[in-house]
C-alpha positions as CSV (number, residue, x, y, z in Angstrom):
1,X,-22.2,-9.2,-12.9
2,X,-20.3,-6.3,-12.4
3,X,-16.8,-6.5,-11.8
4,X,-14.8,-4.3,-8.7
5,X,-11.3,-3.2,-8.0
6,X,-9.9,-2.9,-4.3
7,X,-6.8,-0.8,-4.6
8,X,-4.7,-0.2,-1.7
9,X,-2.8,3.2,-1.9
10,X,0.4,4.4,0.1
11,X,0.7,8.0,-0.2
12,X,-0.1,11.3,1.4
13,X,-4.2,11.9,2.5
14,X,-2.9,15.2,2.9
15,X,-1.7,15.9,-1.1
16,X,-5.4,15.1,-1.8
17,X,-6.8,17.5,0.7
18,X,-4.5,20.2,-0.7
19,X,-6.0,20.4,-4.1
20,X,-9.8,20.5,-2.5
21,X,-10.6,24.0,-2.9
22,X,-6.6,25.3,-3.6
23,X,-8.5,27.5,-6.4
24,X,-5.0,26.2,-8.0
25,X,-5.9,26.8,-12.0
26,X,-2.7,24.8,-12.8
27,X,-3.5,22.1,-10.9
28,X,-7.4,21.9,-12.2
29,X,-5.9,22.0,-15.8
30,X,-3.6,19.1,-15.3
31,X,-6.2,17.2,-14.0
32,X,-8.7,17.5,-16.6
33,X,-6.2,16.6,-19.0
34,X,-4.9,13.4,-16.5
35,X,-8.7,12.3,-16.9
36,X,-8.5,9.8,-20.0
37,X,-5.5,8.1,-18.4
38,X,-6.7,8.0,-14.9
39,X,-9.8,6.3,-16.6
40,X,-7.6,3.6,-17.8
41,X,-5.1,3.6,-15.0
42,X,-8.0,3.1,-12.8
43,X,-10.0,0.9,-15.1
44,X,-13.2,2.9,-14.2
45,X,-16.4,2.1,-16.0
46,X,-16.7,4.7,-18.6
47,X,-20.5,5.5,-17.8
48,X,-19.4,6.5,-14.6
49,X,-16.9,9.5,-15.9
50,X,-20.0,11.5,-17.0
51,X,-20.1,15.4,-16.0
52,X,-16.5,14.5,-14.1
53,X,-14.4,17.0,-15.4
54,X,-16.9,19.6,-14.5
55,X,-16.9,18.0,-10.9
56,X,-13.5,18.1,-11.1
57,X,-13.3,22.2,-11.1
58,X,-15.6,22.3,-8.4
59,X,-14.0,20.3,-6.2
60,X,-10.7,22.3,-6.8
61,X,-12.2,26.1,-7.1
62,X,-15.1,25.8,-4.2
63,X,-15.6,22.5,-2.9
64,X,-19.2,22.0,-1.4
65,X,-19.5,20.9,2.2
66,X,-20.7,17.3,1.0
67,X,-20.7,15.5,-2.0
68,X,-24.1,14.4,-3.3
69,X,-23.3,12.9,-6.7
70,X,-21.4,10.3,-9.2
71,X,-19.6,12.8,-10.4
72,X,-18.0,14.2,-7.5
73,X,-17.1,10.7,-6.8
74,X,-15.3,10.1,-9.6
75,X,-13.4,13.7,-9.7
76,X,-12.3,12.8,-6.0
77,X,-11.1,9.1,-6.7
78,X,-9.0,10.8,-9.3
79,X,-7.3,13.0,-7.3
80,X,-6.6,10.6,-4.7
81,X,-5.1,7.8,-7.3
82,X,-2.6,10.5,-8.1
83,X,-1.6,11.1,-4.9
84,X,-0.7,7.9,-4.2
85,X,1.1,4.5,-5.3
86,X,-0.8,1.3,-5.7
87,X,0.4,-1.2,-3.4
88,X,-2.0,-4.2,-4.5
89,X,-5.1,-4.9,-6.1
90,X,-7.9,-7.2,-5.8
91,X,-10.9,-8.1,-8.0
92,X,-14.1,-9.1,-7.1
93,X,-17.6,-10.1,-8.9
94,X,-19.6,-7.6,-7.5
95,X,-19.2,-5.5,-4.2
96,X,-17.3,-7.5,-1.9
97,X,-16.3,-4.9,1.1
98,X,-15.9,-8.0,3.7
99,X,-12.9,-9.3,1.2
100,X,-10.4,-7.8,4.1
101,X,-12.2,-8.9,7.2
102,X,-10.5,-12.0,7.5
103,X,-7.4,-10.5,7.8
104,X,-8.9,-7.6,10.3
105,X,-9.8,-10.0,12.5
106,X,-7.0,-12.5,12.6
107,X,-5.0,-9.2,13.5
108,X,-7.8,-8.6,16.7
109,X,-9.6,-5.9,14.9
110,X,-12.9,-6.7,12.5
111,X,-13.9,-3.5,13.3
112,X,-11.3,-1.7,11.2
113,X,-12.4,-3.4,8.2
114,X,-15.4,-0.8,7.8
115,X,-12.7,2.0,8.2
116,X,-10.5,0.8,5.7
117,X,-13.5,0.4,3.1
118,X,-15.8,2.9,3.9
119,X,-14.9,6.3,5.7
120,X,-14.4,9.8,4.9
121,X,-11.0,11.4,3.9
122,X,-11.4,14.9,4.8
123,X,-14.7,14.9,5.7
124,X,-16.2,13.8,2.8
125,X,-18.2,10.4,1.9
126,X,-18.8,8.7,-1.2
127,X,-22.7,9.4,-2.1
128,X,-22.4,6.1,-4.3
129,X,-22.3,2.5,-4.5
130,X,-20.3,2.6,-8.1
131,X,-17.6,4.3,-6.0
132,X,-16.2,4.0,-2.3
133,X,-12.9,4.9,-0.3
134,X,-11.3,4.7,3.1
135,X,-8.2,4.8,5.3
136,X,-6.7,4.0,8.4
137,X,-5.2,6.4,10.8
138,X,-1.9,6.2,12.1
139,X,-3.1,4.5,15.9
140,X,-4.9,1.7,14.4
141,X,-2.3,1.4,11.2
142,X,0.5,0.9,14.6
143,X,-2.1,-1.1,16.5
144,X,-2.5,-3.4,13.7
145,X,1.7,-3.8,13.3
146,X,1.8,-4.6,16.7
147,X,0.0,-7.3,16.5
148,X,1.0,-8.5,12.9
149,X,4.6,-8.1,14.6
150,X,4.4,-9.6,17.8
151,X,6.1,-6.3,19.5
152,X,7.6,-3.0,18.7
153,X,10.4,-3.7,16.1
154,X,8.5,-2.3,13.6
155,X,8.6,1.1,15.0
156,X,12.7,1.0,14.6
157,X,14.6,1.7,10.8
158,X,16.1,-1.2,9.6
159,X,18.4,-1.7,7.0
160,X,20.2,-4.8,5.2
161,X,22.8,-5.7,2.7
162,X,22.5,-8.6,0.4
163,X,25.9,-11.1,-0.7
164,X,25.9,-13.5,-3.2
165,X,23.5,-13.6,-6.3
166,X,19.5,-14.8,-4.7
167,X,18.6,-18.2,-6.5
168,X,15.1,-16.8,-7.7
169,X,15.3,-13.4,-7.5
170,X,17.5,-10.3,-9.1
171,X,19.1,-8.5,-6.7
172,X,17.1,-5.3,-7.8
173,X,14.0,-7.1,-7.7
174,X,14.5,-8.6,-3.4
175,X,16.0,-4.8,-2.7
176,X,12.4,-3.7,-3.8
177,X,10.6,-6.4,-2.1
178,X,12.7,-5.7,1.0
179,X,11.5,-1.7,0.5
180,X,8.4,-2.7,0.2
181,X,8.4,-4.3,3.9
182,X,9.7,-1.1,5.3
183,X,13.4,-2.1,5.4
184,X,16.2,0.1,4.0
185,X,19.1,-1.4,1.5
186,X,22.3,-0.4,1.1
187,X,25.4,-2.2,-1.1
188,X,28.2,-1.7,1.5
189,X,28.7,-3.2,5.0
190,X,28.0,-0.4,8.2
191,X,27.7,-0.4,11.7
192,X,23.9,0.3,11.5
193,X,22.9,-2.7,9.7
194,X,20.4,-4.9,10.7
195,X,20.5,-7.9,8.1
196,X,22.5,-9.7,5.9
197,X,21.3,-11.7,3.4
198,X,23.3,-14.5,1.9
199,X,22.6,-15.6,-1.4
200,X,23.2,-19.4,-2.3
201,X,25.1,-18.3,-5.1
202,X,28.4,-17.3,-4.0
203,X,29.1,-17.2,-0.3
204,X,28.9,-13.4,0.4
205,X,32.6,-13.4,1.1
206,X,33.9,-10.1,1.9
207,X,30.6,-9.1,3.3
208,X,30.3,-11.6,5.7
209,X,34.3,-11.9,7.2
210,X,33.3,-8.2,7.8
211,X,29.4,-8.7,9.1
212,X,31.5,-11.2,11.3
213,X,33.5,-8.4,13.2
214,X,31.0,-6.3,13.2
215,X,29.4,-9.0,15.9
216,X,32.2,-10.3,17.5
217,X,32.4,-6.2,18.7
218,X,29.1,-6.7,20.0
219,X,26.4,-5.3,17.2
220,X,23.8,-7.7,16.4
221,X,23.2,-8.4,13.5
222,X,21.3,-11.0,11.8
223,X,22.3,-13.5,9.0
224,X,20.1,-15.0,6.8
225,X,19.8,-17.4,3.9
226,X,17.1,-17.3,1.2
227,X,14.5,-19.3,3.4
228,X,15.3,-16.4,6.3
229,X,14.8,-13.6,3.5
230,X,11.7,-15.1,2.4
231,X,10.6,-15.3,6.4
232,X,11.8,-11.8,6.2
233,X,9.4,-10.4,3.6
234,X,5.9,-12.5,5.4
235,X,3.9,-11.6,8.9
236,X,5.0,-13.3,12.0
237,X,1.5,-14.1,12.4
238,X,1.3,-16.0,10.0
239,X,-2.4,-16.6,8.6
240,X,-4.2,-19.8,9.6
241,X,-3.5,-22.9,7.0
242,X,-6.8,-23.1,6.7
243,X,-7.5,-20.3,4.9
244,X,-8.3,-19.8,1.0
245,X,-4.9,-19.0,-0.7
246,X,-6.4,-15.6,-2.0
247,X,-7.5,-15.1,1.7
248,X,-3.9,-15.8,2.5
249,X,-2.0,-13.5,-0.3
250,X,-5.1,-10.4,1.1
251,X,-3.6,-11.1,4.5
252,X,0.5,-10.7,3.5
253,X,-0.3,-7.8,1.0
254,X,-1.7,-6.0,4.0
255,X,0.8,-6.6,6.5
256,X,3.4,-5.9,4.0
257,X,1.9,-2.3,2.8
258,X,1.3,-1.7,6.8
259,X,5.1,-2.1,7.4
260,X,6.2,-0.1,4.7
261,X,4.3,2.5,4.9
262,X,4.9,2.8,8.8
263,X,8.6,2.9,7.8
264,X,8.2,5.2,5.2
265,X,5.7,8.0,7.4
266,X,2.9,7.1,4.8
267,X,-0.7,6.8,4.4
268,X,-2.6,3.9,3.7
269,X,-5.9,4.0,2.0
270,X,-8.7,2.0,-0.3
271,X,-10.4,3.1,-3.4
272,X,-12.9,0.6,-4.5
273,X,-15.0,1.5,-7.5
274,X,-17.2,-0.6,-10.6
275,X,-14.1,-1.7,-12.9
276,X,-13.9,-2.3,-16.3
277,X,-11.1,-4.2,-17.6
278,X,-11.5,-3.2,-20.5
279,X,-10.4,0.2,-20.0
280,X,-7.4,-0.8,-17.5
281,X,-4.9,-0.8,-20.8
282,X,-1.9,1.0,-18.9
């Protein structure tokens, strides 16, 4: 059975859209030599990168008004990956485009799933089954949040401070998971600070006797310990227990990339192709 990646993308549609038809020599040449390692980065089938390069120059130099083969595909999923970071990724045995729909519709909208799997980015559609992408636009990425959220917080910057050492975590690792939720870090104790997160190793000390006057001056702030970080980081909607753990882990990944890349002015978008593991070396 053939084997399928699901790879969620923050980045900007718009860098991809750029390079269609840009007649931007540079840019075709870096491509075509990007194409090995976007094989492998991508874990693409390597019967599918066929005629690509070619594909590749005619996407960049004079785009057609549709695309009508596997090559094209391919030369357009490439772009795309570069333009982007990978947020998550998840496998299936065969094409599974309902793997999402669970969490779609636990956040009020099945409907979105299709978008997010299947739709064009600048106007163009994937002719293929081998290869597919989507996206969601910014009304139903802040309908979603809403929802996910319980209210509007989302759409306000937040930033936190961590004291004390995390018990199962390295500072630089929660400051990354905390980014990736769409909320800011800084080291030092400020007026604009939303959070601080206390460590069970050490007591936060300085931090908090200063955290403490922030609020007794009327800024709220919120103080957590490691269970309130780890609240932090998940939906308020939280998915229902029933649920298959890998339905569950979909659901969080989703809500998490939603929030950061609201926070962050992003987009979010699938790429969903035939994958070989094989190839996926880097």
């Amino acid at each position: 059975m053939t084997l399928f990646a699901y790879d969620i993308y923050s980045g900007f549609i718009e860098d991809t859209l750029n390079v269609l038809g840009s007649r931007d020599m540079t840019l075709m040449e870096r491509y075509q030599r990007l194409g090995d390692y976007s094989q492998r980065a991508l874990g693409l089938v390597p019967e599918v990168m066929d005629g690509w390069d070619k594909a590749l120059e005619k996407l960049i130099m004079n785009p057609p008004g549709e695309l009508t083969t596997l090559a094209e595909a391919v030369a357009l999923i490439i772009i795309m990956r570069d333009a982007g970071q990978r947020r998550f990724r998840i496998i299936t045995e065969g094409r599974r485009d309902d793997l999402l729909q669970p969490a779609f519709t636990h956040l009020g909208h099945a409907d979105y799933n299709r978008d997010f799997i299947h739709s064009e980015i600048g106007g163009f559609s994937s002719p293929v089954p081998e290869i597919d992408w989507g996206f969601l636009d910014i009304n139903q990425v802040e309908t979603l949040l809403h929802e996910a959220m319980g209210d509007d917080s989302f759409k306000e910057t937040k930033t936190a401070v961590i004291a004390g050492r995390l018990s199962n975590m390295a500072r630089p690792d929660a400051e990354h998971a905390l980014i990736d939720v769409g909320i800011e870090t800084q080291n030092s104790i400020s007026h604009n600070i939303d959070y601080l997160i206390l460590g069970s190793k050490g007591t936060g000390g300085t931090k908090h006797d200063k955290v403490q006057n922030l609020k007794n001056g009327g800024r709220k702030i919120t103080v957590l310990d490691e269970a309130g970080f780890e609240a932090l980081l998940r939906s308020p909607k939280r998915p229902p227990e029933n649920w298959l753990p890998q339905d569950k882990e979909n659901y969080e990944d989703l809500v998490r990339s939603l929030r950061h890349i609201w926070a962050f002015g992003l987009d979010l978008y699938c790429l969903s192709f035939a994958y070989d593991p094989e190839e996926n070396i880097i």
